[in-house]
C-alpha positions in Angstrom: 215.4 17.5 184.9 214.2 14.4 186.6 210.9 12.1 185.6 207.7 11.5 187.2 206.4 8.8 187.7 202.2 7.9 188.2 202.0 4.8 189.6 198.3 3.5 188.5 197.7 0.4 191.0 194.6 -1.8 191.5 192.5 -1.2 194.3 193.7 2.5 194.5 191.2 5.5 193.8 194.1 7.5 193.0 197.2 7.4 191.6 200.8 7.6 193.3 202.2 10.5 191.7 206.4 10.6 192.9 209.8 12.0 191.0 212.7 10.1 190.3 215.2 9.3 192.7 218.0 8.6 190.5 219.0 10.6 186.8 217.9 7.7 183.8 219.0 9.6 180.5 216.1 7.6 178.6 213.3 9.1 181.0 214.8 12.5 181.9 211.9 15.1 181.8 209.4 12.8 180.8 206.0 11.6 182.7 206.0 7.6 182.8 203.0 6.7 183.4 202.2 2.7 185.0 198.6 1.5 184.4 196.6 -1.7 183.8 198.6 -3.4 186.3 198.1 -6.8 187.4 199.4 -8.5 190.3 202.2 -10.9 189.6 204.2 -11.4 193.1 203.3 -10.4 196.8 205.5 -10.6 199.9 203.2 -8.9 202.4 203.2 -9.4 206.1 202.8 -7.2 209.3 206.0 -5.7 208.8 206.4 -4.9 205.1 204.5 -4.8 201.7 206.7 -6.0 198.9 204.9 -7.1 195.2 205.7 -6.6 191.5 202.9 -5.8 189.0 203.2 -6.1 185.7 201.4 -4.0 183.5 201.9 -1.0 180.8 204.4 1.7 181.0 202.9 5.1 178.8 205.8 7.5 178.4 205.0 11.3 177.9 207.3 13.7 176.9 207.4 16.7 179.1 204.4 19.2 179.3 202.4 15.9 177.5 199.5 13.9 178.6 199.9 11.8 175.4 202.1 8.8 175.6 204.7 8.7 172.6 205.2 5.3 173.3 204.1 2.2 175.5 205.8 -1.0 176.5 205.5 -3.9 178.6 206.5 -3.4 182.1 206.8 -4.4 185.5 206.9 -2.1 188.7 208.7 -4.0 191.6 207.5 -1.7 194.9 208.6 -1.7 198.5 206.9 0.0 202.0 207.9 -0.4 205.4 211.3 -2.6 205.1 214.2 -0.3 205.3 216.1 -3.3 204.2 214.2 -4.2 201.1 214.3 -0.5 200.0 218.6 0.3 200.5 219.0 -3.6 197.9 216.5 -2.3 195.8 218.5 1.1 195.7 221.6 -0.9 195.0 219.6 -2.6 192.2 218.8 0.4 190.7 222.2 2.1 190.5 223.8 -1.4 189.2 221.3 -1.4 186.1 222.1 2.4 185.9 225.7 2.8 185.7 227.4 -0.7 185.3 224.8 -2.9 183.5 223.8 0.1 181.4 225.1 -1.3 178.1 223.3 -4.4 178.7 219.8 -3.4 179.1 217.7 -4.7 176.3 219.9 -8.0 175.9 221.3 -9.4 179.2 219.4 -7.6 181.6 215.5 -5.9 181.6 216.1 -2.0 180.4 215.6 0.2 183.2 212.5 3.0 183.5 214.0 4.3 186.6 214.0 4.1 190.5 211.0 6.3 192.6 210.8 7.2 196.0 207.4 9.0 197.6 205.2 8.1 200.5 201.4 7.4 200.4 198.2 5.9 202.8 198.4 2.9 203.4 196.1 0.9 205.9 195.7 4.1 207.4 199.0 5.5 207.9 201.3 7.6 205.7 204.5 5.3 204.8 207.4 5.3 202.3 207.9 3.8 199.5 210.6 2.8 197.0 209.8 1.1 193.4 211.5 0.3 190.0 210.2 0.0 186.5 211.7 -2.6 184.3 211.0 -4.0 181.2 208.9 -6.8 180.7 210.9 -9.9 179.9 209.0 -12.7 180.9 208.6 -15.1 184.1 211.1 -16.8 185.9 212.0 -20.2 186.4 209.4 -21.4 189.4 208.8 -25.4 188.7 212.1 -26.1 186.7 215.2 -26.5 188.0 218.6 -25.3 186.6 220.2 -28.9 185.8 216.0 -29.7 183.9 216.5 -27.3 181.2 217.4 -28.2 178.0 221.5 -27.7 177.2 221.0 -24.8 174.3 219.4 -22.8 177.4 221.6 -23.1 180.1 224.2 -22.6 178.1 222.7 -19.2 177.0 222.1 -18.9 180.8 225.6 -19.1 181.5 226.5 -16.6 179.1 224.7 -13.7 180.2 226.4 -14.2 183.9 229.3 -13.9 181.5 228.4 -11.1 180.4 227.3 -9.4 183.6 231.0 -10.4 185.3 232.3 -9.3 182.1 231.0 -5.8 183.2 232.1 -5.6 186.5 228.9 -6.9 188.8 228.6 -10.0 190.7 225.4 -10.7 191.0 225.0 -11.9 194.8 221.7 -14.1 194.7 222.0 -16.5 191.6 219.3 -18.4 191.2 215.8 -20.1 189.6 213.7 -17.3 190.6 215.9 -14.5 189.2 216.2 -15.9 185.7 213.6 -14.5 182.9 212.6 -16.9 180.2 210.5 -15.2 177.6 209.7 -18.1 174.7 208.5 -17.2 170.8 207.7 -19.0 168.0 211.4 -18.2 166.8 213.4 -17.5 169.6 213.9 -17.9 173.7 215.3 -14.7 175.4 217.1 -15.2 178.9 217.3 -11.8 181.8 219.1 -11.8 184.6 217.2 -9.4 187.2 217.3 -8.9 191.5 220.1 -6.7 191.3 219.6 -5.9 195.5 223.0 -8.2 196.6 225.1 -7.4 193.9 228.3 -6.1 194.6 230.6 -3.8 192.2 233.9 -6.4 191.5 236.2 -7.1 189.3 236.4 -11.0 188.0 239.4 -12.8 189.1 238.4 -15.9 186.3 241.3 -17.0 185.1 240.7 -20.0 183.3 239.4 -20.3 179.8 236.5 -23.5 180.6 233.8 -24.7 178.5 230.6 -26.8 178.9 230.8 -30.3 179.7 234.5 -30.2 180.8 235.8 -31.8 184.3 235.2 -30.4 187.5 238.2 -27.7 188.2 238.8 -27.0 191.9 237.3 -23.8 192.8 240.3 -21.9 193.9 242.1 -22.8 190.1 239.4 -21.1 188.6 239.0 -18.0 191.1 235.6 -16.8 191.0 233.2 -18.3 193.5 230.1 -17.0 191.5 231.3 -18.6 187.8 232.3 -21.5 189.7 229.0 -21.5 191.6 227.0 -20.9 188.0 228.5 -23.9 186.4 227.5 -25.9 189.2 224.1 -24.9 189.5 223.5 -25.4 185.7 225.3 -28.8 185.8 227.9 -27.7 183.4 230.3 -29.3 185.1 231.5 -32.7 184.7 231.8 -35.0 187.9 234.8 -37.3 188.1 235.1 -38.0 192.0 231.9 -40.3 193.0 230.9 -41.9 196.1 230.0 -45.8 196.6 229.6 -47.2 199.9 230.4 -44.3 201.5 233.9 -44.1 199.8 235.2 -41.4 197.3 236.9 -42.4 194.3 237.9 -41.2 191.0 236.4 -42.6 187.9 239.3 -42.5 186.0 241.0 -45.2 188.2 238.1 -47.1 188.3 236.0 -46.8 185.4 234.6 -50.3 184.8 232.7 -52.6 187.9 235.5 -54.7 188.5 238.0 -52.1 189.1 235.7 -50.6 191.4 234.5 -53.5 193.7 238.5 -54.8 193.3 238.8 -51.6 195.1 235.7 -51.1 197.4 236.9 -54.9 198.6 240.2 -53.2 200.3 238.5 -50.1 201.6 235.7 -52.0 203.0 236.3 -55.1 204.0 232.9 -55.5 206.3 230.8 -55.6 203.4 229.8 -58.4 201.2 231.3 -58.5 197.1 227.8 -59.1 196.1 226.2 -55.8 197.8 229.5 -53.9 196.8 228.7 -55.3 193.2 225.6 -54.0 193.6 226.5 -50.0 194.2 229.5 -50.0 191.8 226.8 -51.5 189.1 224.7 -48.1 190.1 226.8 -46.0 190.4 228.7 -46.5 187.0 225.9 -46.9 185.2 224.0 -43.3 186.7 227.6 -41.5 185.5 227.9 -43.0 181.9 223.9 -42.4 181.4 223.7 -38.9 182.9 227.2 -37.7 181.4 228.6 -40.5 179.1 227.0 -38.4 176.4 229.2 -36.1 177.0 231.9 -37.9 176.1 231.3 -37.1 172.3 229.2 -34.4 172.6 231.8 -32.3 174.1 235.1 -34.2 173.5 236.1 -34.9 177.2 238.0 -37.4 178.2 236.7 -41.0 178.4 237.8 -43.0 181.6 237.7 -46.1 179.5 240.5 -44.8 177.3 242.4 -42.6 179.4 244.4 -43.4 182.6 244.2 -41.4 185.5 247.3 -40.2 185.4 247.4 -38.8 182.1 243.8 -37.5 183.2 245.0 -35.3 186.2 248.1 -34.0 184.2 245.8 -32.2 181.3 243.1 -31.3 184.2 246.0 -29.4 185.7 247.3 -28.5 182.0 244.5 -26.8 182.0 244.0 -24.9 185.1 248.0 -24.0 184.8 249.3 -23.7 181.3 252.6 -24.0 181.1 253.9 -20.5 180.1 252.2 -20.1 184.1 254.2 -22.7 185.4 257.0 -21.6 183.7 256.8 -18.0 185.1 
């Protein structure tokens, strides 16, 4: 038996009344009913109406009026965009099947996903909408690399978790990262499910936060690779000074570097070369000499580059691989 859905919306005299489109075991047979919703998004031009309310989800059991219980909810609703409406379907049968186990902790639990047609403006359209589970707002004036450690790192682990289960998630990024905050505890979602695609992870290697930069094929998945980039999880060790690429870990100190800078550009003057090796240096060891003891990376003070670049491929080939 599938769920109905009443769709209580501002600035409607009546409510949209419309039956599931997809089996939810939670919701089977039952009346959800949406109401005191507020506006939270809108994407609305001549073409298509897209916006996400939030606002309370009643749930009746069937042949009920009375709600046996009421949560915090959000109804993310699509007209007129046949586009919108097939990722939104995609969304709904990734939180449905795959993601299923981790609704309530890595991703928003699922209400369901509705189809119907109403007026609008005059004319009768269709419409597609999901109900999720309050979890907060996403990141809008923070960026990935401004949050504190403790939270990216949490970040990270629910894309984990969500690889872990057989999903990449397609469209990684601020917007589509839920930060709920208490007095005792931050909570991280991962929601916008539309691009996902159904895939197993080819991650290989076993990294952790703060280490150096891997190249992207050693670790083999674009997305993780991607994620720890985004975050700034990744530590840098090829930098750029005038206009030249070089690796900390055979320059690590200003001398080195102009020493070198001197042969690769001869044009320019010691003292202006001085100048950028001085900035650049000093922008690496502030922004990620921390990590040095923090994370127990490798120092380019201490370690040569040659023993550097054999553990950095250590460890994107053990050597019972290499052996093989």
């Amino acid at each position: 038996m599938s769920s109905r859905l009443e769709l209580h919306l501002p600035n409607e005299s009546r409510p949209r009344s419309v039956e599931s489109a997809i089996d939810v075991s939670y919701s089977t047979g039952k009346t959800l009913r949406f109401c005191d919703a507020t506006l939270l998004v809108s994407g609305r031009n001549f073409h298509s109406h897209s916006v996400v309310y939030q606002g309370t989800l009643q749930i009746c059991t069937s042949g009920s009026d009375l709600p046996v219980n009421s949560v915090n909810a959000v109804c993310k609703l699509v007209q007129i965009d046949d586009e919108l409406e097939a990722q939104m379907e995609n969304e709904a049968n990734v939180y449905n099947t795959h993601l299923r186990d981790l609704q309530g902790d890595v991703v928003p639990k699922f209400y369901g996903f509705y189809k119907g047609s109403c007026e609008w403006s005059g004319w009768m359209v269709d419409f597609s909408c999901i109900i999720l589970e309050y979890c907060g707002m996403p990141l809008q004036d923070e960026s990935f690399p401004d949050l504190p450690m403790a939270l990216r790192s949490q970040i990270l682990d629910q894309m984990y978790a969500i690889h872990k289960a057989g999903i990449v998630h397609g469209d990684f990024r601020e917007p589509n990262v839920l930060i709920q905050s208490t007095e005792d505890i931050t909570t991280v979602r991962i929601i916008d499910f539309g691009l996902s695609l159904v895939k197993e992870c080819r991650k290989r290697m076993d990294v952790k936060i703060g280490d150096y930069e891997p190249q992207i094929g050693d670790l083999r998945c674009n997305e993780l690779y991607n994620v720890f980039e985004d975050l700034d999880l990744w530590t840098p060790y090829h930098l750029i000074c005038a206009n030249t690429t070089f690796n900390i870990f055979s320059y690590p100190d200003v001398d080195s570097l102009v020493a070198y800078l001197k042969r690769q550009r001869p044009e320019k003057e010691e003292e202006s070369l001085r100048a950028e090796a001085t900035e650049v240096l000093d922008s690496w060891y502030n922004d990620y000499g921390h990590r040095i003891e923090d994370f127990g990376i490798d120092d380019p003070r201490k370690v040569d580059v040659d023993t550097f670049l054999h553990r950095l491929c250590i460890t994107a080939w053990p050597e019972d691989e290499l052996l093989m």
